[in-house]
Steps between C-alpha positions, in 0.01 A plus 500: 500500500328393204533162260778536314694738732833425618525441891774720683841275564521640850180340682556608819662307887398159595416404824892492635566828334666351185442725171269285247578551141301399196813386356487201825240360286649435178416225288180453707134653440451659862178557711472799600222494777361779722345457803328757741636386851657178680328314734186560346250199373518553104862593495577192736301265257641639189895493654380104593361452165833628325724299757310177418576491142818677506596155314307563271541818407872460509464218265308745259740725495429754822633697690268640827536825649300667736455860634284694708535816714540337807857536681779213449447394887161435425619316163725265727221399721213463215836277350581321803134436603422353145775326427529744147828399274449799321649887584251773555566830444457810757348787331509718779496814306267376223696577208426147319138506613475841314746426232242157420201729579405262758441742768174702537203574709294184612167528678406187767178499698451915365842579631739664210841441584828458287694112398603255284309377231514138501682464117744228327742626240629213274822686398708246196843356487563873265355650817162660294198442748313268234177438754324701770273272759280843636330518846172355398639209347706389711415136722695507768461166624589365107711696325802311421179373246479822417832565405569179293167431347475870320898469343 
């Protein structure tokens, strides 16, 4: 998914199994955020970060979305356990990941080994993705700043 693409209306299942659709979104810009697993350190502090200035980011115009390949049970607890008022999405079978190209080989400590690549998709109210937040960019511990300050 480039700049300028348009994101697929069928996003894939929340965390209770409910079918998310681009077309939940309308009128807002959404944030589309991936994340490599739940219940890690970064993806904690970035799902904090978002949650914290939810507010905010409604009051911009926002929508927040997240999705990783971890299953919907886990999605419930990383929910529960962070008190998250946003849905995440279970890509079990990795078709967003791939359809994004978010999912590739990592390396960690000289290990190679397949995930997520941490990435935010700003998709508009026309549902274009108008910004793209890549892995190096991201601050996980600020990126509601991210988000709003680059608009």
């Amino acid at each position: 998914m480039e700049i300028g693409d348009k994101a697929p209306e069928i996003l894939g299942k929340d965390e209770n199994g409910n079918e998310i659709r681009l077309s939940d979104f309308k009128g807002k810009k959404l944030v589309l955020y991936f994340y490599p697993k739940d219940m890690t350190s970064g993806c904690t502090a970035q799902a904090c970060n978002l949650r914290d200035n939810l507010p905010e980011l409604e009051a911009a115009g926002y929508a927040v979305l997240g999705a990783s390949v971890d299953s919907a049970d886990s999605h419930k607890k990383f929910i529960a356990k962070n008190e998250l008022p946003f849905h995440l999405i279970a890509d079990t079978d990795k078709a967003l990941v791939e359809q994004f190209g978010v999912w590739g080989e990592k390396s960690m400590y000289g290990r190679k080994y397949f995930g997520t690549f941490r990435t935010t998709f700003i998709i508009n109210e026309d549902g274009i993705v108008e910004r793209i937040i890549g892995p190096k960019k991201i601050k996980t511990k600020d990126h509601t700043r991210q988000i709003l300050s680059e608009q």
